[in-house]
C-alpha positions as CSV (number, residue, x, y, z in Angstrom):
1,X,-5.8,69.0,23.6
2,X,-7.0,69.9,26.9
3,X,-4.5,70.5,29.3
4,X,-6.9,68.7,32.0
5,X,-7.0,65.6,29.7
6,X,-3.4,65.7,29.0
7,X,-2.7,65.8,32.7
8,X,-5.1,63.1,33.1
9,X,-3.9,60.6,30.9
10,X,-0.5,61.0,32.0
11,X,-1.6,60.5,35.5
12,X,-3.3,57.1,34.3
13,X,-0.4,56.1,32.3
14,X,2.1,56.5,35.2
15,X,-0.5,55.1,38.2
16,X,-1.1,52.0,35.7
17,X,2.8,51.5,35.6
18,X,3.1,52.1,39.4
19,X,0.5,49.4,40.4
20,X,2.5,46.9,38.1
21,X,6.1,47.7,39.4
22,X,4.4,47.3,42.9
23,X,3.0,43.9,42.7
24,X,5.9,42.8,40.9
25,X,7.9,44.0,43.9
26,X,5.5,42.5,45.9
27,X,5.2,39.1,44.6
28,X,1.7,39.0,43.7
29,X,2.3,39.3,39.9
30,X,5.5,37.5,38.3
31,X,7.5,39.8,35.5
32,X,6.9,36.5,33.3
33,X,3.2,37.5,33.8
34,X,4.0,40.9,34.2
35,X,5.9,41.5,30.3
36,X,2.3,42.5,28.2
37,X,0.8,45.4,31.2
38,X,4.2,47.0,31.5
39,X,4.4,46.9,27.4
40,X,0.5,48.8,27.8
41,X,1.4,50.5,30.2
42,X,5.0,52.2,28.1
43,X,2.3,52.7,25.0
44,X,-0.1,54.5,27.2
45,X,2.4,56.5,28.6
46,X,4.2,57.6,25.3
47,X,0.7,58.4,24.0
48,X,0.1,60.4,27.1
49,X,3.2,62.1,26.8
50,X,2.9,62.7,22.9
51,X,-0.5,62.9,21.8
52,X,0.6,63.5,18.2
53,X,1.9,59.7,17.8
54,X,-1.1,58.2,18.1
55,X,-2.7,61.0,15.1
56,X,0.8,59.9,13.2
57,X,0.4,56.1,14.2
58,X,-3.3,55.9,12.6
59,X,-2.4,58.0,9.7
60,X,0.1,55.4,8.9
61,X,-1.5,52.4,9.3
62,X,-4.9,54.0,7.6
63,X,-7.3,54.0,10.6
64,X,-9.4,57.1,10.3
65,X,-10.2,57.2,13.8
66,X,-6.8,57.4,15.7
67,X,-9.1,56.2,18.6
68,X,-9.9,52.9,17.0
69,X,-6.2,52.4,16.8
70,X,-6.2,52.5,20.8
71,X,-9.1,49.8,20.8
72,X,-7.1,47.8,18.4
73,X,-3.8,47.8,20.6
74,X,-5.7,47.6,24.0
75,X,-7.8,44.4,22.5
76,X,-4.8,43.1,20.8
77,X,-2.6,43.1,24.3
78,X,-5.8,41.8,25.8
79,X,-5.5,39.1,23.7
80,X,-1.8,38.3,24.4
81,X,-2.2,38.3,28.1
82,X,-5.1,35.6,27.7
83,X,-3.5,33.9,25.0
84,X,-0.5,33.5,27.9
85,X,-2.3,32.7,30.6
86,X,-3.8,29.8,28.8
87,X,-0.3,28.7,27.9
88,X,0.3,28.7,31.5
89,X,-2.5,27.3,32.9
90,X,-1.9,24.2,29.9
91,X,1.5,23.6,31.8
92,X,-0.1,23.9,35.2
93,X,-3.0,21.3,34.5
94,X,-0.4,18.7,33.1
95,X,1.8,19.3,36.1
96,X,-1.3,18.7,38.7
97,X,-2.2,15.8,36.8
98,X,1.3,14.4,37.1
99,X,1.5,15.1,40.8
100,X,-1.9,13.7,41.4
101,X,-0.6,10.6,39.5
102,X,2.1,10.5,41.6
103,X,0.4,10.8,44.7
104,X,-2.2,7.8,44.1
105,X,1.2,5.5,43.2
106,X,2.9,6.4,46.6
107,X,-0.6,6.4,48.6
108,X,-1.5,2.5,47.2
109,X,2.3,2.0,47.6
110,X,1.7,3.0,51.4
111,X,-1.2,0.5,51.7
112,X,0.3,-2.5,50.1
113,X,3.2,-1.9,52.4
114,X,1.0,-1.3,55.5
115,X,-1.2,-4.3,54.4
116,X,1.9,-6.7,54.1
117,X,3.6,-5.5,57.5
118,X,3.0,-8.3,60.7
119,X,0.0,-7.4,62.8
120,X,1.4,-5.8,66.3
121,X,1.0,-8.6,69.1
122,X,-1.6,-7.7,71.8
123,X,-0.2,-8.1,75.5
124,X,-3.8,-8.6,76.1
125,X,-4.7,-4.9,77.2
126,X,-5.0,-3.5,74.4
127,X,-1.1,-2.1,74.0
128,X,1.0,-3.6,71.4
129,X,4.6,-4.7,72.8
């Protein structure tokens, strides 16, 4: 191997793993959300690291091409993160719809008791006493 390209993917590997720990810190992605990039970004790293797993990880599993094999993972952990987003976003529609539900009760709650309270007197200029 190329010592630029080992450089390189080492460099990608640990940058990848960087910008994850960073918006974790920062809030902007939740380690709940955060569990299938760092698990990519550890395999990309160890690959990057150790070229000859990947040759011994195909040869095992009986891909010819060890660089299918990274297609298959990166598709496959592709496919975990989108299967758990949809999980999430399942339990965020059903709690929206709950607090929309909600809302409408306490808003025609707020009418009826608005509708049922005594007019204010007029003092005749327009002020209520």
């Amino acid at each position: 191997m190329n010592p630029m390209t080992y450089a390189f993917g080492i460099a990608a590997a640990v940058l990848a793993l960087v910008a994850i720990v960073e918006l974790m810190r920062r809030a902007t992605l939740r380690e709940r959300h955060a569990v299938w990039w760092l698990v990519g970004g550890v395999i990309a790293l160890v690959v990057a690291i150790f070229p000859q797993t990947l040759t011994w990880a195909a040869d095992l599993l009986g891909i010819a091409v060890p660089t299918n094999l990274v297609f298959f993972i990166a598709i496959g952990l592709l496919f975990l993160v989108s299967l758990q987003y949809g999980a999430e976003l399942t339990r965020i529609e059903d709690k929206i719809r709950t607090l929309a539900e909600k809302s409408a009760f306490h808003e025609q709650r707020i009418a009826e008791l608005e509708d049922a309270q005594p007019a204010a007197e007029d003092d005749g200029e327009g002020r209520a006493r």
